[in-house]
BAGULUM-201711 format. One record per residue: residue in one letter; x, y, z of N, C-alpha, C, O in turn. Coordinates in nm, 4 decimals. Atoms other than C-alpha are relative to their C-alpha. Layout:
@r:A&n_x:X&n_y:Y&n_z:Z&ca_x:X&ca_y:Y&ca_z:Z&c_x:X&c_y:Y&c_z:Z&o_x:X&o_y:Y&o_z:Z
...
This chain:
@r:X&n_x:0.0856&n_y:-0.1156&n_z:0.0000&ca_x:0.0000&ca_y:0.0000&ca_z:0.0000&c_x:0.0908&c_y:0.1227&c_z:0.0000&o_x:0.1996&o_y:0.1224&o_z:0.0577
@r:X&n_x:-0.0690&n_y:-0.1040&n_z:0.0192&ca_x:0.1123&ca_y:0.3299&ca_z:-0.0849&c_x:0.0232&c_y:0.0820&c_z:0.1401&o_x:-0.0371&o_y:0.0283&o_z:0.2330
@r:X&n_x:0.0081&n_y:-0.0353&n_z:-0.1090&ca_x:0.2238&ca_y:0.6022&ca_z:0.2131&c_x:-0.1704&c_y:0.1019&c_z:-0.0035&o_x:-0.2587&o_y:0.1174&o_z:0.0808
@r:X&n_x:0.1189&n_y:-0.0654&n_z:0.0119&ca_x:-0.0499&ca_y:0.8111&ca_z:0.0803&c_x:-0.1397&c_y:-0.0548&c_z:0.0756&o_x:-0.1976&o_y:-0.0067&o_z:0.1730
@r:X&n_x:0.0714&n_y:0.0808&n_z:-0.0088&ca_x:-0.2962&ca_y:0.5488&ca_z:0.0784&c_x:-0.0220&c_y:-0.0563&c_z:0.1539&o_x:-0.1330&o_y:-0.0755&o_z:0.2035
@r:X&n_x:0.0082&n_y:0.0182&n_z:-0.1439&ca_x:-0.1895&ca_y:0.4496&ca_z:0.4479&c_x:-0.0514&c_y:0.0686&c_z:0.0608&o_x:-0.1483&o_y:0.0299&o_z:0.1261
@r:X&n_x:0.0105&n_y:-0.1425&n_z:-0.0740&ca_x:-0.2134&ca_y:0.7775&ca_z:0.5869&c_x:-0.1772&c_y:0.0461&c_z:-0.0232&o_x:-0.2349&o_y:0.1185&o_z:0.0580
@r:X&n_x:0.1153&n_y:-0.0599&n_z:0.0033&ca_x:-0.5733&ca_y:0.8270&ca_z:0.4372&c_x:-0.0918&c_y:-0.1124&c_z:0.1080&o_x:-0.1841&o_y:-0.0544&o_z:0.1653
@r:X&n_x:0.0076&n_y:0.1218&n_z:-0.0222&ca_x:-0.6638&ca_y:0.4922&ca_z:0.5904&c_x:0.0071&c_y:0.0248&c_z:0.1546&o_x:-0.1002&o_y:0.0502&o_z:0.2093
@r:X&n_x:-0.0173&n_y:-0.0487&n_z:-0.1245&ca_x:-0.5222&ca_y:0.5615&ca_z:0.9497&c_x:-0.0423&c_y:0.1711&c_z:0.0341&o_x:-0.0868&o_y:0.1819&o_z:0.1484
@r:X&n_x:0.1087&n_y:-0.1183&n_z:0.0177&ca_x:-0.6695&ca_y:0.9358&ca_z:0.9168&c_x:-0.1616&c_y:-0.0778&c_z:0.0458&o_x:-0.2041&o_y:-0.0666&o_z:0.1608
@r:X&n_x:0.1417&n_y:0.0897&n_z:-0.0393&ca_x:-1.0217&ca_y:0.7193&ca_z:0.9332&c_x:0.0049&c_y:-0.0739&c_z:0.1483&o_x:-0.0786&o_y:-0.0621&o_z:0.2379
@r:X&n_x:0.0404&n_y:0.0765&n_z:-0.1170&ca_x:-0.9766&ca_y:0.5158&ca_z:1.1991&c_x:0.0201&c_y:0.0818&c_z:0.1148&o_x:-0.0477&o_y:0.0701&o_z:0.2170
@r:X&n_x:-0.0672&n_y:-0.1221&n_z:-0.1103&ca_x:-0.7966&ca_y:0.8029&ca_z:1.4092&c_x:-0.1704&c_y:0.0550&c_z:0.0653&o_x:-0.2350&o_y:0.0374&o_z:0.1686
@r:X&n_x:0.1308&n_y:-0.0356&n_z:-0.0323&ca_x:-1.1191&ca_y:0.9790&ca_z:1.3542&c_x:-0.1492&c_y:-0.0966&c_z:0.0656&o_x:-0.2346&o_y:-0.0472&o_z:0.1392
@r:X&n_x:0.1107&n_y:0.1114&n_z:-0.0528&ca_x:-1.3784&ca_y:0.6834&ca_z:1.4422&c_x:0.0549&c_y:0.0069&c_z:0.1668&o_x:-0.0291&o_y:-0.0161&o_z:0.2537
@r:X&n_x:-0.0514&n_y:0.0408&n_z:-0.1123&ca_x:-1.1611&ca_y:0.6747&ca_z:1.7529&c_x:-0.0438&c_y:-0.1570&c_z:0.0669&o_x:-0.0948&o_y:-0.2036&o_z:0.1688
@r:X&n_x:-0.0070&n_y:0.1969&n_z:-0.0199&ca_x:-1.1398&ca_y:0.2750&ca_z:1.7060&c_x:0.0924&c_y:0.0202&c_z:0.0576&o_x:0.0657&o_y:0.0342&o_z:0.1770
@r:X&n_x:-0.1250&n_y:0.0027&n_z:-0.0660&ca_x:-0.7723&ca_y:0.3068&ca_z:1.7975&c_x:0.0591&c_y:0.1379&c_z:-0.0101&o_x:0.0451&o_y:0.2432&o_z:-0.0723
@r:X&n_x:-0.1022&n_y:-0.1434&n_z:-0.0216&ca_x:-0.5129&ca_y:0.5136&ca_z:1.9345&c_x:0.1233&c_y:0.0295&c_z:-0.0785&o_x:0.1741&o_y:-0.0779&o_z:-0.1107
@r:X&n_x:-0.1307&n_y:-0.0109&n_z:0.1087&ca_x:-0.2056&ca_y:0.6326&ca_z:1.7133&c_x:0.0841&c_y:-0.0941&c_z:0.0536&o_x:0.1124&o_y:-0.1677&o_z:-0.0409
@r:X&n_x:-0.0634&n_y:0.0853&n_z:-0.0531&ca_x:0.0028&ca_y:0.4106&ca_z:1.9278&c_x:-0.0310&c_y:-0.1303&c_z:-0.0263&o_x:0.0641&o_y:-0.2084&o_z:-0.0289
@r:X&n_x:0.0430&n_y:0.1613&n_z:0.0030&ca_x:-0.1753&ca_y:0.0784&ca_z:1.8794&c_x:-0.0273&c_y:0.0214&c_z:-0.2159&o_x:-0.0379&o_y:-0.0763&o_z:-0.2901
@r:X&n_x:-0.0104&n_y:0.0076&n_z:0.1600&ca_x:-0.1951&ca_y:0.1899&ca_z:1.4712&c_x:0.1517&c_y:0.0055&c_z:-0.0596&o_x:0.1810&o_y:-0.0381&o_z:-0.1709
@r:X&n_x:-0.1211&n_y:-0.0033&n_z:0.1038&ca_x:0.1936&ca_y:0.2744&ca_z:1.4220&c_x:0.0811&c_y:-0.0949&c_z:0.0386&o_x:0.2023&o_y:-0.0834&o_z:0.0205
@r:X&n_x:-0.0703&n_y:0.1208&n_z:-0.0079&ca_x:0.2834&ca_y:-0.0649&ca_z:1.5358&c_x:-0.0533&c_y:-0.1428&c_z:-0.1139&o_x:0.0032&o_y:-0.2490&o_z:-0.1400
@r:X&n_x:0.0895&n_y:0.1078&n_z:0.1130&ca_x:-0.0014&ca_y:-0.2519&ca_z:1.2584&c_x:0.0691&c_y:0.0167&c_z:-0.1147&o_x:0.0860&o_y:0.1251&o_z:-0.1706
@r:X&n_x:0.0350&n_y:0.0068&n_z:0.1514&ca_x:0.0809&ca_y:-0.3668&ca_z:0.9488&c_x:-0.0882&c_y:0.0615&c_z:-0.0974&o_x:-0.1979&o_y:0.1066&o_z:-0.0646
@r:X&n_x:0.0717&n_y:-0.0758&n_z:0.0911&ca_x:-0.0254&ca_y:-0.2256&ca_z:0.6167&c_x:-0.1752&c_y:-0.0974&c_z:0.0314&o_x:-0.2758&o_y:-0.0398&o_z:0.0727
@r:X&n_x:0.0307&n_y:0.1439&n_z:0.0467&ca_x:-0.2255&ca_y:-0.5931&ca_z:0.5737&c_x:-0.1248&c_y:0.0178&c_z:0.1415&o_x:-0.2428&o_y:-0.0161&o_z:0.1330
@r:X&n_x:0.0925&n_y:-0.0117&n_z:-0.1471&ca_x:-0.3669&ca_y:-0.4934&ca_z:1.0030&c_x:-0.1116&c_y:0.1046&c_z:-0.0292&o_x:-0.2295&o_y:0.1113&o_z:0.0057
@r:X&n_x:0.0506&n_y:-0.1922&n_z:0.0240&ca_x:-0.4387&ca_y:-0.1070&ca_z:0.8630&c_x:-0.1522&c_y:-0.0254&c_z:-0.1374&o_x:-0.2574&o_y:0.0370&o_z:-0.1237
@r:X&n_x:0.0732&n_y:0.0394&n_z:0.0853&ca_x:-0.6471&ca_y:-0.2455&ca_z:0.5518&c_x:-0.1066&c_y:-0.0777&c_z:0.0300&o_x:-0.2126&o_y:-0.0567&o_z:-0.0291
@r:X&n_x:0.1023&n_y:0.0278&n_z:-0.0471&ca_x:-0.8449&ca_y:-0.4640&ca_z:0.7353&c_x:-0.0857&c_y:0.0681&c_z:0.0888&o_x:-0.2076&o_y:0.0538&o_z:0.0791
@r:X&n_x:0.0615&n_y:-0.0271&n_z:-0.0793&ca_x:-0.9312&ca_y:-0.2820&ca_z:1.0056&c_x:-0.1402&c_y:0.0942&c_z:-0.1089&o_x:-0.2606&o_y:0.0689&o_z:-0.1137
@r:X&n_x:0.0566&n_y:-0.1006&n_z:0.0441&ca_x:-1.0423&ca_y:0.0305&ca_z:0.7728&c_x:-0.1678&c_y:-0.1082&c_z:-0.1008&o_x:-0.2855&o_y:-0.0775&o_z:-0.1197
@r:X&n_x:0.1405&n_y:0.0294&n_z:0.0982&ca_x:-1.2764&ca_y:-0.2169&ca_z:0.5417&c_x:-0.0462&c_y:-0.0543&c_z:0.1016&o_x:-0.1404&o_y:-0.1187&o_z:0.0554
@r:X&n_x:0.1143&n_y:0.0769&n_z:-0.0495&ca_x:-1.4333&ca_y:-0.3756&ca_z:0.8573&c_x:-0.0683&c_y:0.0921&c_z:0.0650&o_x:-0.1839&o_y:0.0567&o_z:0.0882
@r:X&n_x:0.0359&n_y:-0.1459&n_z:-0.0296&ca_x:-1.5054&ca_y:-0.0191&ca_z:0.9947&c_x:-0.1019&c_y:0.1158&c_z:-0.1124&o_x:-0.1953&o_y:0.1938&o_z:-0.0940
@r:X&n_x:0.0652&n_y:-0.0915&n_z:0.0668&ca_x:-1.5891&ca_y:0.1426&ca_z:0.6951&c_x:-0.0811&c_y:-0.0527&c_z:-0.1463&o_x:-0.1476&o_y:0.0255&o_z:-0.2142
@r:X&n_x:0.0997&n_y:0.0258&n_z:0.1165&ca_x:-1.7533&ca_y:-0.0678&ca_z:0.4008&c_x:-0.0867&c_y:-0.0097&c_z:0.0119&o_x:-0.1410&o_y:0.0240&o_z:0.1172
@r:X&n_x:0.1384&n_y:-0.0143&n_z:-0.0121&ca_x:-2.0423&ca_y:-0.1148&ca_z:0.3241&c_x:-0.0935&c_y:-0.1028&c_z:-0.0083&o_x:-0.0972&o_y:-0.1344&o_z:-0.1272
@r:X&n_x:0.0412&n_y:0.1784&n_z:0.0090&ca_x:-2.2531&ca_y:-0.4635&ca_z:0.3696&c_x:-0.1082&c_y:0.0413&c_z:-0.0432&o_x:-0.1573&o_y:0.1505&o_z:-0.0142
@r:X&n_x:0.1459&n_y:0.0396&n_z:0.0707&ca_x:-2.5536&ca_y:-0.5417&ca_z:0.1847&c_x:-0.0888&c_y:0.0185&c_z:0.1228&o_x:-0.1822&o_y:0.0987&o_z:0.1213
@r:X&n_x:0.0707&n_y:0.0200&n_z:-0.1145&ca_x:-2.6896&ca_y:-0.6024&ca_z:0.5062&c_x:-0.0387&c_y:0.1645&c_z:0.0816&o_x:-0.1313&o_y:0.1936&o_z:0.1573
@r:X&n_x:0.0027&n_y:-0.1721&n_z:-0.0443&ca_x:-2.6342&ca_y:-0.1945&ca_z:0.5865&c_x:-0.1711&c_y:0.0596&c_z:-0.0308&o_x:-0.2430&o_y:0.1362&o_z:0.0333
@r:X&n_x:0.1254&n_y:-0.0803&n_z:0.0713&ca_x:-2.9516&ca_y:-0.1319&ca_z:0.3543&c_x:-0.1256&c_y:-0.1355&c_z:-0.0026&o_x:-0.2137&o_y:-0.1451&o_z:-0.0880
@r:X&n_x:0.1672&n_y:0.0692&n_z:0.0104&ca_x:-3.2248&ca_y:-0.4240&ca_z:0.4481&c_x:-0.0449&c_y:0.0555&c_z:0.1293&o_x:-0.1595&o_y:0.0344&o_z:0.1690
């Protein structure tokens, strides 16, 4: 993943205040990517 791409990524979760910067600049890209799509996509299930 790009740094860009990270940074927009941890930006999100910062804001949700899921985690703290400390427990994000020890995750993996691979930790950072999951977290953000289980936080922020969007399930079918969102809209029944």
């Amino acid at each position: 993943m790009s740094q860009v791409e990270r940074n927009y990524k941890v930006k999100d979760l910062l804001e949700k205040q899921k985690f703290n910067e400390r427990e994000i600049a020890v995750m993996t890209d691979s930790q950072i990517e999951y977290y953000h799509w289980l936080y922020f996509e969007d399930s079918v299930y969102d809209y029944m």
